[in-house]
matplotlib code that plots the C-alpha trace (Angstrom):
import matplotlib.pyplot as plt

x = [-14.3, -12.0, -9.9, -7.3, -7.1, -7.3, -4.3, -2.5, -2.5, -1.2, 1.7, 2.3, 3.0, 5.3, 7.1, 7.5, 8.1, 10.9, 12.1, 13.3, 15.1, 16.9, 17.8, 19.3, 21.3, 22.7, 22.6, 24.8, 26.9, 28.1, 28.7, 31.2, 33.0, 33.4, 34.9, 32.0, 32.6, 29.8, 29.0, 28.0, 26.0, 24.6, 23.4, 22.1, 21.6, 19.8, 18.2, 16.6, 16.3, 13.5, 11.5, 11.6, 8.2, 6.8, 8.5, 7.7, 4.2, 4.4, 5.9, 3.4, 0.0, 0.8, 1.9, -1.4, -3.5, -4.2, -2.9, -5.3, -3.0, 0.2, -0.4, -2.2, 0.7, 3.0, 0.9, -0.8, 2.9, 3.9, 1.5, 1.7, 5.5, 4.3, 1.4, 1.9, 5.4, 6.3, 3.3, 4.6, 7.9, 7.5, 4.9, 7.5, 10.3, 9.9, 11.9, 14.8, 15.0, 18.5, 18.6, 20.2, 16.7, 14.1, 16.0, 17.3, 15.1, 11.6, 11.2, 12.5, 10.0, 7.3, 8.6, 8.4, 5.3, 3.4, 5.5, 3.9, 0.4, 1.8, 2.3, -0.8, -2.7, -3.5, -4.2, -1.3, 2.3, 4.5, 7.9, 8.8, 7.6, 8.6, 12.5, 12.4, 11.4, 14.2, 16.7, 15.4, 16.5, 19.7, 20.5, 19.4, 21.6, 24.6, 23.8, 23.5, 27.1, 29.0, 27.1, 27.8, 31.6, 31.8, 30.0, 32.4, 29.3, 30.4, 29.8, 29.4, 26.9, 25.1, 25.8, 25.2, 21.4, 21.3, 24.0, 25.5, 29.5, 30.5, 33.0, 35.5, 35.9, 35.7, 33.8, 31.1, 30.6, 30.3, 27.8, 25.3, 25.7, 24.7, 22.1, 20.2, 20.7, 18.9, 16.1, 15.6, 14.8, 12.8, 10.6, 9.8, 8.9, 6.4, 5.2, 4.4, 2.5, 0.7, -0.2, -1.3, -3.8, -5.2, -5.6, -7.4, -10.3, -10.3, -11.1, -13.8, -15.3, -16.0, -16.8, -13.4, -11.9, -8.4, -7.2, -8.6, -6.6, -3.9, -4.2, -4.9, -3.8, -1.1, 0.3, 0.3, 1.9, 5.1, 5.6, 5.9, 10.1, 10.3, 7.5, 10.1, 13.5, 11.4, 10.2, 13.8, 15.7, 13.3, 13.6, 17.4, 17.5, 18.5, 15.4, 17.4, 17.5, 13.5, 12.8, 15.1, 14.0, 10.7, 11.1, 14.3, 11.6, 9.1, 11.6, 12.5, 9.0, 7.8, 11.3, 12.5, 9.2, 6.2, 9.5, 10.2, 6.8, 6.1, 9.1, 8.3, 4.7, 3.3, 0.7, 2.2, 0.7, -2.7, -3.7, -7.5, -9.5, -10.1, -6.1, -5.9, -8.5, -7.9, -5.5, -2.1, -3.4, -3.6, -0.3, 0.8, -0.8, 0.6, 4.4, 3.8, 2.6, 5.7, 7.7, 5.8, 6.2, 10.0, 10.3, 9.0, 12.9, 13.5, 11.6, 8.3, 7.0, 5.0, 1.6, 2.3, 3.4, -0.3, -2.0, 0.0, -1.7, -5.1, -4.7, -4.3, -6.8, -9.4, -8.2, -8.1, -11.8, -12.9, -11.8, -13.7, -16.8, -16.5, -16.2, -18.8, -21.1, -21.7, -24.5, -22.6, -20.0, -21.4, -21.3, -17.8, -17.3, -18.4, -17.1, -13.1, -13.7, -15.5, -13.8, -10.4, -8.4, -9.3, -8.5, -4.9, -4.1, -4.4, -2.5, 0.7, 0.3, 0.3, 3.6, 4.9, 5.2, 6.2, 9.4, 10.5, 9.8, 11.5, 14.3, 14.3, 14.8, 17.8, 19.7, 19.4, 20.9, 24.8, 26.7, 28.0, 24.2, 23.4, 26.3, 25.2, 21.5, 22.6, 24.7, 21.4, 19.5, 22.2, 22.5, 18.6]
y = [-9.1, -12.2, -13.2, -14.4, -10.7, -9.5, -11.7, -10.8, -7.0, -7.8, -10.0, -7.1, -4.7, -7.1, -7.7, -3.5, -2.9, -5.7, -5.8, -1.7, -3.0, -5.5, -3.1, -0.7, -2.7, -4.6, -1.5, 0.3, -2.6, -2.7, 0.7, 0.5, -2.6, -0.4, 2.1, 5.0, 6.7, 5.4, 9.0, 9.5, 5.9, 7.3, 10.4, 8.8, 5.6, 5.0, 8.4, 7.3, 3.7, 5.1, 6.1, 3.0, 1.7, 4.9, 4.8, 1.2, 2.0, 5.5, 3.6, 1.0, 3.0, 5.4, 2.7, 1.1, 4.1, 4.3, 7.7, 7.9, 5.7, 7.2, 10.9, 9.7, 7.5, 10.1, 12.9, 10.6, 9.3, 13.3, 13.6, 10.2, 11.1, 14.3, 13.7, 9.7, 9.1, 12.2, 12.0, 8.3, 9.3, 12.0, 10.5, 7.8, 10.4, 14.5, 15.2, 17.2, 19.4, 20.9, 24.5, 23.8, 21.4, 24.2, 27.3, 25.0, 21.8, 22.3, 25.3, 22.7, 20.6, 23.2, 25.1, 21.9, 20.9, 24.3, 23.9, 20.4, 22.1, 24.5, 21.7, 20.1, 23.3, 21.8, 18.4, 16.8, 16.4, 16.3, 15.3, 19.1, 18.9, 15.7, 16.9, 19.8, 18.0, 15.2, 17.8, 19.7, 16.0, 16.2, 19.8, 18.9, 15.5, 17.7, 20.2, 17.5, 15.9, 19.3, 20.3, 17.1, 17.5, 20.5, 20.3, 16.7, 14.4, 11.0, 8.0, 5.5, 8.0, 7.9, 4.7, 2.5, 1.9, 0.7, -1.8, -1.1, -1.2, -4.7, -5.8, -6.8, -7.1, -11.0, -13.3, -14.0, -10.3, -9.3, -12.3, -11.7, -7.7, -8.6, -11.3, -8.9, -6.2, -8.7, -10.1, -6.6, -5.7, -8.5, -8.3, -4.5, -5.1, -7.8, -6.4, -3.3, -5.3, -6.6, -4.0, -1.6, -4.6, -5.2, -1.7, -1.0, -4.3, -3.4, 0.0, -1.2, -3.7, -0.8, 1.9, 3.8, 5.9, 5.0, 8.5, 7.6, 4.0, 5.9, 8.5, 5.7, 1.8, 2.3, 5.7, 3.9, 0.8, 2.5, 4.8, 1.6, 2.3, 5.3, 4.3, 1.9, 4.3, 6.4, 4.9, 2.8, 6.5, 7.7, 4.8, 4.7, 8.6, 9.5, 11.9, 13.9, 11.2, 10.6, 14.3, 14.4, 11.0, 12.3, 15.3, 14.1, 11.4, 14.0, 15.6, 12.8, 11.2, 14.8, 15.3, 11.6, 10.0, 12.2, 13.3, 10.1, 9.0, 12.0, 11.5, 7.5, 7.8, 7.8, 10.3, 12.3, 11.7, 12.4, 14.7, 14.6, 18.1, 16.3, 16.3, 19.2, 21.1, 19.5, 16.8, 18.2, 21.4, 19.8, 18.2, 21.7, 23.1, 20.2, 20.8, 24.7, 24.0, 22.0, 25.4, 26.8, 23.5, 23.4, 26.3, 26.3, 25.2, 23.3, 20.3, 18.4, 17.7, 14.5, 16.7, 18.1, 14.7, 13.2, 16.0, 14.8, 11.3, 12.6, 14.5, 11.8, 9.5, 12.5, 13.3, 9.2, 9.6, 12.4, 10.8, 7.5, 9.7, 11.7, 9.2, 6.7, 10.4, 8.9, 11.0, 11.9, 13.6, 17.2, 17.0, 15.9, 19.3, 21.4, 20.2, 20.4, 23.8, 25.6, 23.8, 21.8, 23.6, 27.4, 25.9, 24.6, 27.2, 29.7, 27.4, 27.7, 31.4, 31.7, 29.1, 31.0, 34.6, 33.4, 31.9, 34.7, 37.3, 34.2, 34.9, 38.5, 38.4, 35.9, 38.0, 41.0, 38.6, 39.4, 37.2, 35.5, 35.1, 33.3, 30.7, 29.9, 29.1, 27.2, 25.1, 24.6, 23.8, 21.4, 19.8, 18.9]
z = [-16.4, -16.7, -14.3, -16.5, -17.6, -13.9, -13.1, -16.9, -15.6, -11.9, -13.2, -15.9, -13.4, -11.4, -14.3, -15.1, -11.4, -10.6, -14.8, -13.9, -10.4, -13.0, -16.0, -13.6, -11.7, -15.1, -16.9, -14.0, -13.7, -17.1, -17.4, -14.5, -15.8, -19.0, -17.4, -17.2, -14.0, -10.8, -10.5, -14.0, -13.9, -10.9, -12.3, -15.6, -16.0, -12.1, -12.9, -16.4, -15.0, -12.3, -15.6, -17.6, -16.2, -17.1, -20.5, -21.4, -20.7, -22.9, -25.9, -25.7, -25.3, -28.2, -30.1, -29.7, -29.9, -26.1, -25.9, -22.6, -20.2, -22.0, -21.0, -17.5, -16.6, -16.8, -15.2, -12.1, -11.0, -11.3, -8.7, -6.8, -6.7, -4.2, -2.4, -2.1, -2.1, -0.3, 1.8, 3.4, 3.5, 5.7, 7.8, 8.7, 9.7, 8.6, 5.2, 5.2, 2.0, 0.5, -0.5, -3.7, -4.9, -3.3, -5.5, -9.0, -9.2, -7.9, -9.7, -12.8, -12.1, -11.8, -15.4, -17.3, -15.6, -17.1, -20.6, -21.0, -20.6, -23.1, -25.8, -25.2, -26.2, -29.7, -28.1, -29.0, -28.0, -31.5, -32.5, -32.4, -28.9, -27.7, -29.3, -26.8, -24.3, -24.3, -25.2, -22.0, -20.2, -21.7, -20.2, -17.0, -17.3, -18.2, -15.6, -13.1, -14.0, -13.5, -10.7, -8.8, -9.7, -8.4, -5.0, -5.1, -4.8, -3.5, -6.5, -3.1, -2.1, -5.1, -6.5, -3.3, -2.6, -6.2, -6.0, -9.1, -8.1, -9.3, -6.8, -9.4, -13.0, -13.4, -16.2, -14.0, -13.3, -16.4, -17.1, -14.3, -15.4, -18.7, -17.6, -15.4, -17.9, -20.7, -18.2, -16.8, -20.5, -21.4, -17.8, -18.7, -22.3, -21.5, -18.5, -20.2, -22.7, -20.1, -18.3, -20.8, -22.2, -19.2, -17.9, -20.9, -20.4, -16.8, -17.6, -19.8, -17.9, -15.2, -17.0, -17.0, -19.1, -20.2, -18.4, -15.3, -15.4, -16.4, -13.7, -11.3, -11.3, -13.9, -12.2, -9.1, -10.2, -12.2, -9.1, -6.9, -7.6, -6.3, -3.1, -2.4, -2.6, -0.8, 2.4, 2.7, 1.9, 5.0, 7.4, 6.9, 8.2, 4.0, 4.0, 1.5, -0.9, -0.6, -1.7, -4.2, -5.6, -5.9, -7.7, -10.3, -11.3, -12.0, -14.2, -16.0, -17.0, -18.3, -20.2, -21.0, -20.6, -22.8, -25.0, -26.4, -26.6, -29.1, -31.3, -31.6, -31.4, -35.5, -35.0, -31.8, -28.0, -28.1, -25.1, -23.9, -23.2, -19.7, -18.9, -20.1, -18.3, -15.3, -14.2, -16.3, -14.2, -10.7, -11.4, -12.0, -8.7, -7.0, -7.9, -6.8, -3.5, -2.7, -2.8, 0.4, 2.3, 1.3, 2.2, 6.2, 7.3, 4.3, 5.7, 5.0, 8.9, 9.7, 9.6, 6.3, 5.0, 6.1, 4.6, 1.2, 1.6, 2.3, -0.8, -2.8, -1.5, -2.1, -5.9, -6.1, -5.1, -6.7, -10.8, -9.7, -8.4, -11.4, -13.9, -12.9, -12.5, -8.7, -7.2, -3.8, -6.8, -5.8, -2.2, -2.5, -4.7, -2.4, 0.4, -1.3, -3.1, -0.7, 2.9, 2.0, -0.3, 0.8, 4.7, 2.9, 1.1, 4.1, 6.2, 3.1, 3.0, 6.5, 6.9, 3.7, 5.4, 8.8, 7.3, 5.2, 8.7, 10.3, 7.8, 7.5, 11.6, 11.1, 8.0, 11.0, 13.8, 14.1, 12.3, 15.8, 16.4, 13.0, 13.8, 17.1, 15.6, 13.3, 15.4, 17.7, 14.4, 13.2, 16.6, 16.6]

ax = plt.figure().add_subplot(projection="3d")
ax.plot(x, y, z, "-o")
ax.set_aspect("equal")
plt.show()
């Protein structure tokens, strides 16, 4: 393998990560000195802006017939976005989760997750499909904007760990909005270019499928955005903001992301048996066993947040064991089927009913008891 090529895919993926820091904050700039309201940039344009690495690299791969790192982007940072990004975050500092995202959005996220194995039935992700899907993104866009007005969201709240308030509507502002706005877009386009090449000679130089660089490296790199928003939201005691990071970004690159990218894409998104039949459904069992864990007190603890991570690093493991067919592949198997994943998903049944006979016991507290405990709760 070249290094030239080596070095053309790392700069690619600074280029996509750092370009979609640059287009947001231009983009959200602009939109303010225009006059579009900071909650509505907040919601939409910072929203989408998360996805654009994901959505460069979509657009590209399709367009290029690497349909394998188009699908695998999208469904690896699903699940990067969970067990990685989630995973850190609450290993820093436990996760506090809001009622409103455990009841409306993760189910969302889980729904659209099991749609998008619907489409991909026939292998392929159409432009009837892909129109669903990014009409599904507008919904949820609408839904977010009146739902924010009337729970009287904060813009500063939403607006501020983006930087996207210009501080006053002067030449110069609008200049370095438009500049970053224009380098932001230039710095995604060619880094996606970049990437996707060089994913795709990496890939062959070892051996890889394109899905497995997809599900991988490139997955990895494009969720770098929300790693970062994640871990700062978490150190900065904003552990609401980390969750709800997360999952909005899953959303969006199964709605925004795959939609687009089957409504541009000349022949649709091609969509491999191997996603089908088994990451698109791990990214499904994923995203459904964040209800249980939500659920325990509507918080992600430190110990849950590690077993995330370890997660990761053992589905990381097991697409490199099984695509190179490494010979330690079925000890690996048996160990996870028949140890790991029966041992975790008794420990979530077991948290699941001790919160609902937790709750059941509080619903028959009197209602002076009920405000007491949550007092206590809110005081710790």
């Amino acid at each position: 393998m070249n290094i030239i090529v080596f070095l053309k895919f790392i700069i690619g993926l600074g280029l996509l990560v750092k370009g979609a820091d640059y287009l947001v904050a231009g983009a959200g700039r602009l939109a303010t000195l225009i006059g579009i309201s900071p909650l509505v940039v907040g919601l939409t344009v910072v929203s989408f802006g998360t996805s654009s690495p994901e959505l460069a690299v979509g657009i590209k791969a399709n367009f290029t017939q690497q349909a394998g790192i188009s699908v695998g982007n999208v469904v690896g940072s699903n699940i990067a976005n969970v067990l990685l990004v989630l995973g850190i975050a609450a290993t820093i500092a436990p996760l506090s989760v809001s009622e409103k995202l455990v009841r409306m959005d993760v189910p969302i996220m889980i729904g659209i997750s099991i749609l998008l194995l619907f489409f991909s039935i026939d292998n392929q992700i159409g432009k009837f499909d892909g129109s669903l899907l990014l009409l599904g993104a507008i919904i949820y866009t609408v839904y977010l904007l009146i739902e924010s007005r009337r729970n009287n969201s904060s813009p500063e709240e939403l607006t501020e760990e983006f930087d996207v308030i210009p501080k006053e509507k002067s030449w110069r502002e609008w200049l370095t909005s438009f500049g970053l706005l224009m380098v932001g877009l230039v710095m995604v386009v060619l880094g996606s270019d970049w990437l996707v090449s060089g994913a795709t000679t990496i890939a062959a130089a070892l051996g890889l499928s394109e899905l497995v660089i997809g599900l991988t490296v490139v997955a990895l790199g494009t969720s770098l955005p929300e790693l970062a928003t994640s871990i700062a939201a978490s150190a900065r005691g904003e552990r609401d903001i980390a969750v709800g990071n997360a999952v909005g970004s899953n959303i969006f690159n199964i709605l925004i992301v795959l939609g687009t990218a089957g409504i541009l894409a000349p022949t649709g998104v091609e969509v491999s048996a191997a996603a089908i039949n088994l990451d698109i459904p791990i990214m499904i069992a994923v995203a459904i066993a964040c209800l249980p864990v939500f659920f325990t007190n509507n918080l992600i603890s430190r110990w849950e947040g590690i077993f995330f991570w370890l997660y990761y690093i053992a589905y990381t493991l097991f697409l490199f064991l099984k695509s190179t067919e490494h010979e330690t592949l079925p000890v690996f198997n048996t160990v996870m089927l028949w140890f790991v994943i029966p041992i975790t998903a008794i420990t979530l049944l077991i948290l699941t009913i001790s919160h609902w006979r937790d709750r059941i016991k509080f619903s028959r507290k009197a209602p002076g008891e009920q405000q007491q405990m949550n007092q206590s709760e809110s005081e710790k």
